[in-house]
C-alpha positions in Angstrom: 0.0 0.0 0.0 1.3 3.3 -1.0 2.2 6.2 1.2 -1.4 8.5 -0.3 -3.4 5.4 0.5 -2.3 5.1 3.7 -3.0 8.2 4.2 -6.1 8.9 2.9 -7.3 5.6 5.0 -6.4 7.7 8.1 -8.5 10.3 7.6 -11.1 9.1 5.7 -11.8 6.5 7.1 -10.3 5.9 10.4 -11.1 9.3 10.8 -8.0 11.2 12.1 -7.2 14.3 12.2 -4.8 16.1 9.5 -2.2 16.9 12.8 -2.3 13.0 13.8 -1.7 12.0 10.3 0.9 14.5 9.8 2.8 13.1 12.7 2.4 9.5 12.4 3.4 9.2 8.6 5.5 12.9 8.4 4.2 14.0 5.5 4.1 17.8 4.9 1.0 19.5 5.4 0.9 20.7 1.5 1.2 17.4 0.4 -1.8 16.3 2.5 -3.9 18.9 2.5 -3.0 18.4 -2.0 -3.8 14.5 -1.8 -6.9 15.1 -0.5 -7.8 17.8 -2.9 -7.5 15.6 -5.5 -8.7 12.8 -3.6 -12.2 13.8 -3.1 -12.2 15.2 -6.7 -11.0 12.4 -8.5 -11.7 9.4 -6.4 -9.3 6.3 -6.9 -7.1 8.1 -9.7 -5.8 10.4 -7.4 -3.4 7.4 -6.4 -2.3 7.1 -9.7 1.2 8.4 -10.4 1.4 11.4 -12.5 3.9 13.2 -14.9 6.3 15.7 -13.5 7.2 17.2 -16.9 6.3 21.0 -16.4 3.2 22.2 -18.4 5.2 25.2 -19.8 8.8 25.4 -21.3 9.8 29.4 -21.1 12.7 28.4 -23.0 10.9 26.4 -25.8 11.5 27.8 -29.7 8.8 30.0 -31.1 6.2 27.8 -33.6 6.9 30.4 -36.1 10.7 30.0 -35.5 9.9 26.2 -36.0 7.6 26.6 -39.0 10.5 28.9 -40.8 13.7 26.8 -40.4 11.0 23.5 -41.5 10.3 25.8 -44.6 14.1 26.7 -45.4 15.0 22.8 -44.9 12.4 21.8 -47.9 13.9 24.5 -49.9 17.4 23.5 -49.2 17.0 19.7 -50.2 14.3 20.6 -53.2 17.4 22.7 -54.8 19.7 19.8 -54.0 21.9 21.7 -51.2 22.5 20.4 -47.5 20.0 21.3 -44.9 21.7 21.0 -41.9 22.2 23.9 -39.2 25.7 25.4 -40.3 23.2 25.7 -43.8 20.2 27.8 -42.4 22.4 29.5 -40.1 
């Protein structure tokens, strides 16, 4: 049984308080009070493990910055010249 079931079981069903929990299991209070969140949202999935790729990349190349060097590459090969970086740099 994983850590969130257990729990979840304590206070949902055994009926403990969060401070009990807290201390028995040392979890952080965030990361409760979050379980449960989700918990009463979502039901059973909220034991399911999730993705920790970020939902943004600040860093990530403009679509139009992608959609222009694609473009340059098709012109490159249709006139028969390399296509690489050093190229459409």
């Amino acid at each position: 049984m994983s850590k969130a079931r257990l729990v979840i079981t304590a206070i949902e069903v055994e009926g403990r308080t969060a401070a009990e929990v807290i201390a028995a299991y040392g979890v952080s209070r965030s990361w409760l009070y979050e379980l449960l969140k989700r918990y009463r949202a979502e039901g059973e999935a909220a034991f399911a493990p999730r993705s920790r790729r970020p939902h943004k990349s600040p860093r990530a190349t403009p679509p139009a910055t992608i959609e222009l060097v694609l473009q340059l590459r098709k012109q490159l090969r249709d006139t028969g010249l390399d296509a690489g970086a050093d190229t459409i740099g």
